[in-house]
RODO-2510 file (C-alpha; in nm, 4 decimals, decimal comma):
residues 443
     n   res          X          Y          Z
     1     x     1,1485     0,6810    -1,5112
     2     x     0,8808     0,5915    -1,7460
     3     x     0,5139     0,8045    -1,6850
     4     x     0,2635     0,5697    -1,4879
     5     x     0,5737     0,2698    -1,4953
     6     x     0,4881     0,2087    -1,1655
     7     x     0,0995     0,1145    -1,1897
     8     x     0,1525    -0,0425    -1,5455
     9     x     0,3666    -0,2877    -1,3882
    10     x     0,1315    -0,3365    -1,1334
    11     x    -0,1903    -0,3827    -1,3954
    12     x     0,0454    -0,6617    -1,5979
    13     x    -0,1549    -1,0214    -1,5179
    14     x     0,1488    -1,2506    -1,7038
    15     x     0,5221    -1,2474    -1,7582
    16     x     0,4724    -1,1764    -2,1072
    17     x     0,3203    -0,8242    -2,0479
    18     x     0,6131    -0,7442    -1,8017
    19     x     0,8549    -0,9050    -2,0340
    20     x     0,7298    -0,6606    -2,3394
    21     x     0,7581    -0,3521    -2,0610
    22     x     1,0249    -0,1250    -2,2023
    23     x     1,3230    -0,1498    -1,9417
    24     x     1,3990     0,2673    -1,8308
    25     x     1,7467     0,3582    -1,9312
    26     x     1,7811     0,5476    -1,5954
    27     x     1,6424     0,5664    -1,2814
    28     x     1,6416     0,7649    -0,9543
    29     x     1,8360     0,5999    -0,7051
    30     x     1,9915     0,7128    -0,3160
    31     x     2,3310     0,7718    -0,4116
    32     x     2,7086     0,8632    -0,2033
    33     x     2,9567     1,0172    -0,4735
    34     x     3,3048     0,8795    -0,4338
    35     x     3,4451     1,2443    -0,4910
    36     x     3,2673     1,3558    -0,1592
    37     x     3,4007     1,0436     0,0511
    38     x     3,6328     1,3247     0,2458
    39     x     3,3932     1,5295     0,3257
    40     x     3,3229     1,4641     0,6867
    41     x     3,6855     1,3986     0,7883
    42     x     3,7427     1,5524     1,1193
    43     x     3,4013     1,6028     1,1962
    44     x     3,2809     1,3986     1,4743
    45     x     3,0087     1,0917     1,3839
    46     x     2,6845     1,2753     1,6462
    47     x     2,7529     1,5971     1,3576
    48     x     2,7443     1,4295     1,0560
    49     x     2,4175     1,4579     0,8352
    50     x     2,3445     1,2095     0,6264
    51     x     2,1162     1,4196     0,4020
    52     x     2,4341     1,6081     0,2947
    53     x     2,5603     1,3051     0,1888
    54     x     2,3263     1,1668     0,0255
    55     x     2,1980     1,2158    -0,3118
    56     x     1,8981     1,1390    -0,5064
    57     x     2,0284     1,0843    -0,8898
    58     x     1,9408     0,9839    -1,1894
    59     x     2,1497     0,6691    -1,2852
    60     x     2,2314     0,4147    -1,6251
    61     x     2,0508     0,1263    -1,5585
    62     x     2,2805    -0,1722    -1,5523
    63     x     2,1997    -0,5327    -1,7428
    64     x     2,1301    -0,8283    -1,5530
    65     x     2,4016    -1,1095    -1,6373
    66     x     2,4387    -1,4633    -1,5209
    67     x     2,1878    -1,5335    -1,2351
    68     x     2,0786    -1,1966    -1,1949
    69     x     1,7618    -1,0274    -1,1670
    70     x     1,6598    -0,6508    -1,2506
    71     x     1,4217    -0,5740    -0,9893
    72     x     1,1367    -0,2751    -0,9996
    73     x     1,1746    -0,1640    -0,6159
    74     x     0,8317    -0,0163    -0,5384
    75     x     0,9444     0,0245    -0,1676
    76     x     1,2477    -0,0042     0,0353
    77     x     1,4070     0,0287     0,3952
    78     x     1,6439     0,1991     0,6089
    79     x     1,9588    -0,0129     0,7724
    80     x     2,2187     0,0911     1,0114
    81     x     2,4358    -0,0217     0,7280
    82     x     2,3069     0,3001     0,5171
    83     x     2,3970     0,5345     0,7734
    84     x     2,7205     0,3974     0,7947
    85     x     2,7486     0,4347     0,4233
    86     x     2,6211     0,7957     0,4455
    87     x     2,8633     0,8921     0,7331
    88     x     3,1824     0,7405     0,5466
    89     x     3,2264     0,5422     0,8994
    90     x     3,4376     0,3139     0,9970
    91     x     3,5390     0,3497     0,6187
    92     x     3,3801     0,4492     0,3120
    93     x     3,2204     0,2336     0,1092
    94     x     3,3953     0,2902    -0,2232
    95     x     3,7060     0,0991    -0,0869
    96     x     3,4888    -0,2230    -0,0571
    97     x     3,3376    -0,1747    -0,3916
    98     x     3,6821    -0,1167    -0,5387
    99     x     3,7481    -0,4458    -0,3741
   100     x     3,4869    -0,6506    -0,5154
   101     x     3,5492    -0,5038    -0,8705
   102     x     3,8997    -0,6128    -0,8168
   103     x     3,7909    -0,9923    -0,8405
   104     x     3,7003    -0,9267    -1,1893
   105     x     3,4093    -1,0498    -1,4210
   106     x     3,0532    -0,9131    -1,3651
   107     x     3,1713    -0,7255    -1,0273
   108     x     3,3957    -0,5030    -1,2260
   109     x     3,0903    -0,3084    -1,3164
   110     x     3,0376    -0,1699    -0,9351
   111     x     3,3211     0,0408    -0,9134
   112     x     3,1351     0,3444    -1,0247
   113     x     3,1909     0,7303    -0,9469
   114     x     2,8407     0,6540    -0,7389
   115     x     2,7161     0,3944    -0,4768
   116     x     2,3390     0,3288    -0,4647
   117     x     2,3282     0,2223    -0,1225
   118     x     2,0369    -0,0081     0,0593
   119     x     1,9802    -0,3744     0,1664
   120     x     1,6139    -0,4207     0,1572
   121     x     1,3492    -0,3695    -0,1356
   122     x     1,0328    -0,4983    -0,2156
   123     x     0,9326    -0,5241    -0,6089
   124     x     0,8599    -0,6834    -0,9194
   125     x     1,0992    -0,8833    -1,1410
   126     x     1,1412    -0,6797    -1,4851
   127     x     1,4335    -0,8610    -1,6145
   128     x     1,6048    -1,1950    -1,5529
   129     x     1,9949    -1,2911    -1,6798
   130     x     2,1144    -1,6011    -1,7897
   131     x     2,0184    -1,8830    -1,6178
   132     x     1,7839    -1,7641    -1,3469
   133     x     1,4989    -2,0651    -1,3715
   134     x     1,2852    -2,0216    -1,0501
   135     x     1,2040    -1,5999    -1,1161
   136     x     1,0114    -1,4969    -1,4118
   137     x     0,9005    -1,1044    -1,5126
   138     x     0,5704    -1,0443    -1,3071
   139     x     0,6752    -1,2051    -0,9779
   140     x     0,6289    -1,0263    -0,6728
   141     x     0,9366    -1,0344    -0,4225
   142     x     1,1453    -0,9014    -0,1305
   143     x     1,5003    -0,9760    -0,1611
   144     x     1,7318    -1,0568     0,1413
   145     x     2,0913    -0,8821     0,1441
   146     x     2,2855    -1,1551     0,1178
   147     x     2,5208    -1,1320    -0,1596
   148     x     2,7497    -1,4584    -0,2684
   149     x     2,9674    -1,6047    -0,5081
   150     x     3,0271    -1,9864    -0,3745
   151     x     3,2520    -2,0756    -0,6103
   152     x     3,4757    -2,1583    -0,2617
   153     x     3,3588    -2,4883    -0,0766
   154     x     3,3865    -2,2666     0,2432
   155     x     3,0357    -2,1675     0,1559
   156     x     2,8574    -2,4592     0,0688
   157     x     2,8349    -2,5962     0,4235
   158     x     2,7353    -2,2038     0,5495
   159     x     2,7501    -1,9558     0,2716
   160     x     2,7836    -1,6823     0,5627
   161     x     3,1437    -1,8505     0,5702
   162     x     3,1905    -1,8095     0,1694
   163     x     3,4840    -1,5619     0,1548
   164     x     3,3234    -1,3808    -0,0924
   165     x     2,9945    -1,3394     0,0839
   166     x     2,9019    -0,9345     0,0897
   167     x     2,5619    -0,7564     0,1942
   168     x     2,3944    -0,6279    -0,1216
   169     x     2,4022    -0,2300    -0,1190
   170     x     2,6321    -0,1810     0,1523
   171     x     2,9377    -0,3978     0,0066
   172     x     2,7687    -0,4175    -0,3219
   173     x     2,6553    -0,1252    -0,5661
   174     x     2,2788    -0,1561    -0,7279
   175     x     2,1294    -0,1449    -0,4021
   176     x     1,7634    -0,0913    -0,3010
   177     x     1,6997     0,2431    -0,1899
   178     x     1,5982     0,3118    -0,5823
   179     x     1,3226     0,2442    -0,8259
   180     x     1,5277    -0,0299    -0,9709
   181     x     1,7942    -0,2939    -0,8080
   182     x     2,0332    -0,5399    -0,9582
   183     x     2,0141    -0,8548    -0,7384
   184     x     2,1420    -1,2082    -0,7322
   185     x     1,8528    -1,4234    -0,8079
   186     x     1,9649    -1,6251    -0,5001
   187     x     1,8488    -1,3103    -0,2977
   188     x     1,4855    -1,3108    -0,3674
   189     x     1,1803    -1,4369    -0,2040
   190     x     0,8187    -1,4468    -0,2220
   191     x     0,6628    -1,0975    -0,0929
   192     x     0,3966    -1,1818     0,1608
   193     x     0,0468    -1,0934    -0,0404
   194     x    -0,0902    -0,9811     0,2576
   195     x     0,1118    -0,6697     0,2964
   196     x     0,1895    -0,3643     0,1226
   197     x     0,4964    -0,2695    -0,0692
   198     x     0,6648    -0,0430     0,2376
   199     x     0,5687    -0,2913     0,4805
   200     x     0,6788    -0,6242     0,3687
   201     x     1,0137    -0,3931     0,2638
   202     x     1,0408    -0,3776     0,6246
   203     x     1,1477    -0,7225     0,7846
   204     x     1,4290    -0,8485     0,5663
   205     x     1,7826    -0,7509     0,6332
   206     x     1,6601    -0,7135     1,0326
   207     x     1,4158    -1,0375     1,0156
   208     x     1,6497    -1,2603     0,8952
   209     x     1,9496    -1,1520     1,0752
   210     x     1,7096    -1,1932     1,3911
   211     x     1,6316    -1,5494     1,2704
   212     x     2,0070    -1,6378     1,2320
   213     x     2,1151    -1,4723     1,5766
   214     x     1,8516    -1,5814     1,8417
   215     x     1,6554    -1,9416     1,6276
   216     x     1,9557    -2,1085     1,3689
   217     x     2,1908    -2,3459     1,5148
   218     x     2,4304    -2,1170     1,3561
   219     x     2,3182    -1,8961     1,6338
   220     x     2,2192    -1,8542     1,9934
   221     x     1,9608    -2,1714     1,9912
   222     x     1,6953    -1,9486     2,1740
   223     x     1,4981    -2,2395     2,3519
   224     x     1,0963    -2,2367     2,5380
   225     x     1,2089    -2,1106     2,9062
   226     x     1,5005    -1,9170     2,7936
   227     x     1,5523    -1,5497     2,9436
   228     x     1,6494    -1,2864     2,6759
   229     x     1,7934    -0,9473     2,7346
   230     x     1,7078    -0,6946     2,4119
   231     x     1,8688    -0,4140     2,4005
   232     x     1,7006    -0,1742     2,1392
   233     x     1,3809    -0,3644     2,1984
   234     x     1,1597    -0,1252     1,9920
   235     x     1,4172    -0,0987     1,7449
   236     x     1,4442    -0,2210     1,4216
   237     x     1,6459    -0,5333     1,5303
   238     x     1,4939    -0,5227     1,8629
   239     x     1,1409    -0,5124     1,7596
   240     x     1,1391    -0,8276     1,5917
   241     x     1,4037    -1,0226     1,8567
   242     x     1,0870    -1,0008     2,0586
   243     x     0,8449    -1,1276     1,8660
   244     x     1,0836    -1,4609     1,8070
   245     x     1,0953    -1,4406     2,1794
   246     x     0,7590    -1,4477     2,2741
   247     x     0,6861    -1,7005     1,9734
   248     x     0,9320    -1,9471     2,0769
   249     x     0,8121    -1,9500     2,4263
   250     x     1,1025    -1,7342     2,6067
   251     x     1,1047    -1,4172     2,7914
   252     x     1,2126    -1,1088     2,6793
   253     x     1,3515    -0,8623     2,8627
   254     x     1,2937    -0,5939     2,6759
   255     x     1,5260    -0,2204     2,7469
   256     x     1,4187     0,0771     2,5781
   257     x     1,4801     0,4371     2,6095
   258     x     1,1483     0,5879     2,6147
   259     x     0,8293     0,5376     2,8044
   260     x     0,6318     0,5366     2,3971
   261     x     0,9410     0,2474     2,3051
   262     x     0,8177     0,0578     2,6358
   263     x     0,4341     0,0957     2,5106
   264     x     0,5278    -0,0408     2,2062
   265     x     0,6721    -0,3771     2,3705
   266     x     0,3626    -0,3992     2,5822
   267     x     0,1333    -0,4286     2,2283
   268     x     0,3754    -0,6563     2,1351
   269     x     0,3103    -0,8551     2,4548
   270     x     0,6443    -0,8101     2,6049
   271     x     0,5888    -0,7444     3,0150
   272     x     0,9288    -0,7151     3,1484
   273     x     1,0850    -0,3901     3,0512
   274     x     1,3982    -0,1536     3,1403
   275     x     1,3374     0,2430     2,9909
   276     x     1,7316     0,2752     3,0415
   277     x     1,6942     0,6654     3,0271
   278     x     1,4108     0,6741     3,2724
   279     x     1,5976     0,4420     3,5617
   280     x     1,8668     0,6044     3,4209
   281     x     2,1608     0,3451     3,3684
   282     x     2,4806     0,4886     3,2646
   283     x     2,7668     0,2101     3,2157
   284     x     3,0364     0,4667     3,1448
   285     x     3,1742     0,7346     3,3900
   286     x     3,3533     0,8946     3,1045
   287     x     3,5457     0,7616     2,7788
   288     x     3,7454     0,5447     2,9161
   289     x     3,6223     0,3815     3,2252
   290     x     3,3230     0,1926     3,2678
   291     x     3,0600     0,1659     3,5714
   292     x     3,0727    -0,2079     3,7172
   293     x     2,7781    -0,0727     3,9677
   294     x     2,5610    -0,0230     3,6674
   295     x     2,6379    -0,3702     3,5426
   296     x     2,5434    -0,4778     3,9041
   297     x     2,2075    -0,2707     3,9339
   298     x     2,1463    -0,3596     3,5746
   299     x     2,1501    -0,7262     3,6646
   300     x     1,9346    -0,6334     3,9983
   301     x     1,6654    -0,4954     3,8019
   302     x     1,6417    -0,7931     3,5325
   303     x     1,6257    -1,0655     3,8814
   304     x     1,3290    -0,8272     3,9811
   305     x     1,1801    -0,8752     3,6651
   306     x     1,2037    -1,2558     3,5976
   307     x     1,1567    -1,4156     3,9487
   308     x     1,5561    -1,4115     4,0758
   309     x     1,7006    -1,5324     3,7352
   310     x     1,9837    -1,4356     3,5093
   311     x     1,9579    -1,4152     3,1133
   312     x     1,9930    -1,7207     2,9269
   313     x     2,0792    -1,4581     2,6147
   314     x     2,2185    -1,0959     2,5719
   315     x     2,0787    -1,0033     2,1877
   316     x     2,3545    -0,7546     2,1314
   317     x     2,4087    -0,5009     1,8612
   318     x     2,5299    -0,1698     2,0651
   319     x     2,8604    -0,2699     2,0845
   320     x     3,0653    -0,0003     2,2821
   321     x     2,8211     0,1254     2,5585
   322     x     2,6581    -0,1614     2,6569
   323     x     2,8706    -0,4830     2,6013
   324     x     3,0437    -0,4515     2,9606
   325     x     2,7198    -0,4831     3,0903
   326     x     2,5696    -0,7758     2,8800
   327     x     2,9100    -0,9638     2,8906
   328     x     2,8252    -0,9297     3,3159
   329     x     2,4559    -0,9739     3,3163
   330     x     2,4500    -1,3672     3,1333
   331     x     2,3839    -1,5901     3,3585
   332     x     2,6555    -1,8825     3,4282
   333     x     2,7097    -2,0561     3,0905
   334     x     2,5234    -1,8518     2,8932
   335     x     2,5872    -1,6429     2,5520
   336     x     2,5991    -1,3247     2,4590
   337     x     2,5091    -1,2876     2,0574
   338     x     2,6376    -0,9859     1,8699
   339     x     2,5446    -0,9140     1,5210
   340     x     2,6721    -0,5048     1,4869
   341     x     2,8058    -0,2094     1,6868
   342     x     2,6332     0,0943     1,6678
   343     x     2,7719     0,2669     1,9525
   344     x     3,1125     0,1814     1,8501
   345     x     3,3269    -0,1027     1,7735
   346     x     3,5645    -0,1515     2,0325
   347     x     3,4601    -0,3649     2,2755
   348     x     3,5382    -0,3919     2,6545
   349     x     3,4333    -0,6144     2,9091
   350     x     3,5587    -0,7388     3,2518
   351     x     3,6618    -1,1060     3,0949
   352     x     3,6728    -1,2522     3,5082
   353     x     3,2838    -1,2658     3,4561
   354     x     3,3380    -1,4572     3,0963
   355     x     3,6044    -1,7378     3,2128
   356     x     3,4985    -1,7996     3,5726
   357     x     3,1731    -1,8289     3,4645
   358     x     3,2344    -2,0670     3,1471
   359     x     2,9982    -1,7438     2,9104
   360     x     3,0511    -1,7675     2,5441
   361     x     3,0440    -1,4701     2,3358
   362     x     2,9198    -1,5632     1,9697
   363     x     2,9584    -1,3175     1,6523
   364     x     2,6177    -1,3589     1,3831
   365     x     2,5975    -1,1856     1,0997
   366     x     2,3165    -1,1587     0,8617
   367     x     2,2117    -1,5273     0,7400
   368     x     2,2511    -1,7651     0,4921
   369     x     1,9861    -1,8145     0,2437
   370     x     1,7756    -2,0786     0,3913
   371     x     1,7692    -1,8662     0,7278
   372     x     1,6420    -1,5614     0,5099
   373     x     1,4049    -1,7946     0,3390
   374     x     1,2585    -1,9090     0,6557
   375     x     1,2317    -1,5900     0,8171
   376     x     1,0481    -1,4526     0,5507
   377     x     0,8352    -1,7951     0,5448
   378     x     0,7330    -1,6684     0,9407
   379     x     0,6148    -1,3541     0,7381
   380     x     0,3943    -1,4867     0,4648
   381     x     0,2563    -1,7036     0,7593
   382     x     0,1514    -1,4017     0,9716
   383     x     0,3392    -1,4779     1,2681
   384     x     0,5764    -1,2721     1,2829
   385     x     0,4924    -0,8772     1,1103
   386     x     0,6907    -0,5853     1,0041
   387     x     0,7280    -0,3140     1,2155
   388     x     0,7114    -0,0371     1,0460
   389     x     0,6578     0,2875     1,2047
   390     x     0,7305     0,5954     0,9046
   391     x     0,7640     0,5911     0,5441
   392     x     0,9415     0,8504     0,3641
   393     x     0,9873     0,9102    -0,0235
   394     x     1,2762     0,8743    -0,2011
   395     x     1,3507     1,2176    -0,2238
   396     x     1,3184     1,2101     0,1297
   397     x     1,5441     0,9780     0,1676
   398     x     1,8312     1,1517     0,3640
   399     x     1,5575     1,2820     0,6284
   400     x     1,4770     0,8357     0,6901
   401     x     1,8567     0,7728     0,7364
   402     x     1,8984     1,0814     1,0385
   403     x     1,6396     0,9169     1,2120
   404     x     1,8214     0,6152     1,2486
   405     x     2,1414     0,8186     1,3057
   406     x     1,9989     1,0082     1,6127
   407     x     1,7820     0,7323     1,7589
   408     x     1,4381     0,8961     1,6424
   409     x     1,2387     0,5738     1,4738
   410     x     1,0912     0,2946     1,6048
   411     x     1,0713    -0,0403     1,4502
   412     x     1,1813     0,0306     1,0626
   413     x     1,1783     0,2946     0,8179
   414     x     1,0325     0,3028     0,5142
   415     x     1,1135     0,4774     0,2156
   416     x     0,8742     0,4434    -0,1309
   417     x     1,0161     0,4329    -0,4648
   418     x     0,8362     0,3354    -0,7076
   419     x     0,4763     0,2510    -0,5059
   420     x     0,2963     0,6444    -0,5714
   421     x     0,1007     0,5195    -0,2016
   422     x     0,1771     0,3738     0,1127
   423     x    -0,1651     0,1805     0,0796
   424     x    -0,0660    -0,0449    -0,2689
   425     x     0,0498    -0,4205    -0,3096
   426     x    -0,2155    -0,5997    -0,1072
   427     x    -0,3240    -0,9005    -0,2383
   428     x    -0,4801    -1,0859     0,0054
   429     x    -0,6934    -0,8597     0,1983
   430     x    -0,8962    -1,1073     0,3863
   431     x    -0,5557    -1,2491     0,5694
   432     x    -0,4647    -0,8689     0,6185
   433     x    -0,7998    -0,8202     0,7783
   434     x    -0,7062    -1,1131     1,0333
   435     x    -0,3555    -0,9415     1,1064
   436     x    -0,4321    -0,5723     1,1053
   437     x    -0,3759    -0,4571     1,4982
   438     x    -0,0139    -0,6680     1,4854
   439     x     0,0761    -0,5202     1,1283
   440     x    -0,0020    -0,1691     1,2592
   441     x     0,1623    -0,1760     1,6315
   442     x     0,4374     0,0520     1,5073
   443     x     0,2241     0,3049     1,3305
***
């Protein structure tokens, strides 16, 4: 990169002076190498290390075509997505870029020996393609990871139902954990000027997948009254599934596997909550066979917490380990919402206590760009905040993704690229000054 790109980009008052910028013919970027996609076969996912994976490369930069922005990433974050990527689990990611590139035209060019993997980024526009009209060079954004063709009517009712709908950096090459990003110009957003670079980074893959899974219509319908169970409340899904909650007027129910994740709910202003490790729940007597009295003293605990009642919602991403007990736990007639499956994929539940007691399960993932849009309206606002707990640098970047892997973070984690500081970006200090204590909970 460039010497002093970063803060000369940042100096530049009009789209002229970022237009005249001279665009880097490489960059450093979190890579996987498609000749090391083998290398944890056999070994089992709690022993793979992501930093052995992952790379931090120089790469070409690519050219923006039709609708497409080059962004200047000055800070990014870490998704469950990129440690999937970096463990080659369920698959490796090169078969889905091979994939894409197989529908021809500008996707061609992400089949590369190299993925740059990540799905958030905060930045400046550098370049713009062919008819992007609402972006100009200058503009401060955060991009969602939403990454569509809609050139099938599928989408144009729900573009989550577009068969060509992907998540940027995961499914897609170019991604964001990098001091540049290729991006759809249908991705990006206005970056709240009350934040910095790392922290308004933070909310948007988990923010707007939050939005989609617990507010849309497309989702859950979360309601004033409404009971929620979180799992992973401190998390970075978690973390911001209770703020909606306690915004819209419901009740979270927060579990958590550590007496400092429980302290974090509390500043959050979330009183009912389960430390899982402490009362020590453990749905699973070995591999195969799960623990129906831990559903039942699971759904003890949550009656002692919310005055005799059930949950109205189970905000699911586990998977594996836990969906027995949130299938059991929702109340008659109510949903359980799943949006991932960290603890593994396949699923079992007792389906007597879905039938019998007319329960709907209901699969979200990510959103559509007007959920993303406003979701990250909530965050210019200042009512809902990131949660950001640690920022890394990019070189770092292996170290961010293991904390994820072993369950070490809370909220989300940061990683700067470009930014030289955590402390850069803010432009509106006086509406920072107002927000300060709920910006910094996770810190």
């Amino acid at each position: 990169m460039i010497p002093g790109f970063a803060e000369t980009l940042e100096g530049a008052t009009s789209p002229g002076e970022v237009a005249a910028l001279p665009v880097p013919e490489s960059y450093r970027a979190a890579v996987l190498l498609k000749d090391e996609q083998t290398m944890f076969d056999g070994v089992p996912l709690r022993d793979r290390k992501p930093a052995d994976s992952l790379h931090v490369r120089e790469v070409p930069t690519p050219e923006p075509g039709p609708g497409e922005a080059l962004i200047a990433v000055m800070a990014s974050a870490v998704n469950y997505n990129t440690v999937w990527s970096a463990l080659f689990s369920p698959v490796p990611t090169f078969a889905m870029l091979e994939r894409y590139a197989r529908t021809g035209g500008p996707a061609a060019r992400h089949d590369l020996p190299y993925h740059v993997v990540g799905s958030d980024l905060a930045g400046v526009v550098l370049r713009t393609g062919p008819g992007v009209r609402r972006w100009r060079p200058g503009d401060r954004v955060v991009a969602h990871c939403l990454s569509v063709e809609l050139e099938d009517a599928a989408g144009h009712d729900d573009s989550m139902l577009d068969p060509e709908q992907r998540i940027w950096g995961y499914e897609t090459n170019f991604g964001g954990l990098a001091e540049l990003a290729l991006v759809k110009a249908n991705q990006l957003m206005p970056k709240a000027a009350h934040l910095t670079w790392a922290e308004a980074a933070a909310p948007g893959l988990v923010n707007s997948t939050v939005y989609r899974q617990l507010v849309s219509h497309h989702g859950a319908g979360m309601k004033l009254g409404d009971n929620v169970l979180i799992w992973g409340a401190a998390g970075g899904l978690g973390s911001y599934a209770v703020q909606y909650a306690l915004a819209s007027g419901a009740t979270p129910i927060c579990v958590v596997s550590s007496e400092s994740k429980a302290e974090v709910c509390r500043r959050m202003g979330a009183e009912a909550i389960i430390d899982r490790e402490a009362e020590g729940y453990r749905f699973w007597i070995d591999e195969h066979t799960q623990n129906p009295r831990e559903w039942r003293r699971l759904g003890s605990r949550i009656r002692e917490l919310t005055g005799g009642e059930d949950v109205d919602i189970v905000f699911e991403h586990p998977g594996q380990e836990t969906f027995g007990a949130s299938v059991y736990v929702a109340r008659r007639g109510g949903t359980v919402v799943t949006c991932a499956s960290t603890s593994g994929y396949q699923h079992q539940f007792d389906n007597r206590y879905l039938w019998m007691s007319v329960k709907r399960i209901l699969g979200s993932h990510f959103a559509n760009y007007h959920e993303a849009w406003q979701a990250n309206r909530l965050i210019l606002r200042g009512r809902v905040h990131p949660t950001l707990s640690t920022v890394y640098t990019l070189a770092n970047v292996g170290q961010a993704v293991d904390d994820l892997h072993h369950n070490r973070h809370k909220g989300k984690v940061g990683v700067l690229c470009l930014s030289p500081t955590e402390d850069r970006g803010v432009t509106d200090p006086a509406m920072r000054d107002r927000h300060l204590t709920a910006i910094n909970r996770f810190r």
